[in-house]
C-alpha positions as CSV (number, residue, x, y, z in Angstrom):
1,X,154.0,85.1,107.6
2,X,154.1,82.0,106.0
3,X,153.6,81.1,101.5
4,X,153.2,84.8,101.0
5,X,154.5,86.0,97.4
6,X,155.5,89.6,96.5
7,X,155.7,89.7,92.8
8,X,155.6,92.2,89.9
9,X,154.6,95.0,92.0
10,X,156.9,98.7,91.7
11,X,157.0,100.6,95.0
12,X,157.7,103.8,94.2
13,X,159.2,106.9,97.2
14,X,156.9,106.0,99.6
15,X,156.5,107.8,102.9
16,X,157.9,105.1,104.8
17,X,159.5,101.5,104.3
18,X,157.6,99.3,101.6
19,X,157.6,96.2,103.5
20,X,157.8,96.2,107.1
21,X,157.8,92.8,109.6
22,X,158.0,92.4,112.7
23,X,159.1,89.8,115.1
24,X,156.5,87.0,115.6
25,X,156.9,84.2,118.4
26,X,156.0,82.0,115.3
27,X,159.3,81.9,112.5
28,X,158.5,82.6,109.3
29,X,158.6,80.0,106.0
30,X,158.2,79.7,102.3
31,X,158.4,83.9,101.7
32,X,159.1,85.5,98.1
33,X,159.8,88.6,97.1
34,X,160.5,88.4,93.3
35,X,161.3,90.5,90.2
36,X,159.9,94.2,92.0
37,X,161.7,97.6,91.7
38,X,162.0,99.0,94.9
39,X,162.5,103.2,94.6
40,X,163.0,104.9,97.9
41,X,164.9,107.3,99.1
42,X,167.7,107.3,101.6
43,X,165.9,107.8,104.7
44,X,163.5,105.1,104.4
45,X,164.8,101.6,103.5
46,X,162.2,99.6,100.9
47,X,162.2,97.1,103.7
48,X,162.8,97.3,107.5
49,X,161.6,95.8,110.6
50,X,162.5,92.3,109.0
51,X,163.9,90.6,112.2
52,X,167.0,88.1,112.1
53,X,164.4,85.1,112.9
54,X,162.0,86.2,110.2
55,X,164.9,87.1,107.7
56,X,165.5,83.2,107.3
57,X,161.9,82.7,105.5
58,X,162.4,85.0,102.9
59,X,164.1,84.6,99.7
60,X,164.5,87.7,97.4
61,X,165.1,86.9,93.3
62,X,165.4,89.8,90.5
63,X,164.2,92.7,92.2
64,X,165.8,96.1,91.7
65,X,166.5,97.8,94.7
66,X,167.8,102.4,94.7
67,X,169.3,101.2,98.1
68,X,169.0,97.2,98.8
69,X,169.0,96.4,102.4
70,X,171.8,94.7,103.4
71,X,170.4,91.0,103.8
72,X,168.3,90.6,101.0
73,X,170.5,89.9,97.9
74,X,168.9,89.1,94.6
């Protein structure tokens, strides 16, 4: 995934994780996820599947997470 944006957008106890990526033989570059509330419960984190090469093209800024996932601060 590359210059994707994620912004304004409520996701709201849904059945599984909000946002889900998976490893790509390409890295990722230039991601945002800004200023969304993220609601889920315990047994689903709001994002997952993110994998350590990918986590370096995203960037996460004022979003409000009910359980934030370890490596995306902000």
């Amino acid at each position: 995934i590359h210059n994707c944006f994620i912004v304004n957008n409520t996701f709201y106890r849904g059945y599984r994780e909000a946002i889900r990526i998976v490893e790509s033989q390409t890295p990722s570059s230039n991601n945002q996820v800004i200023n969304n509330i993220f609601d889920h419960s315990k047994a689903y984190k709001p994002i997952d599947g993110i994998d350590k090469s990918c986590q370096a093209g995203f960037k996460f800024h004022h979003n409000g997470w009910s359980h934030p996932p370890i490596f995306a601060s902000g």
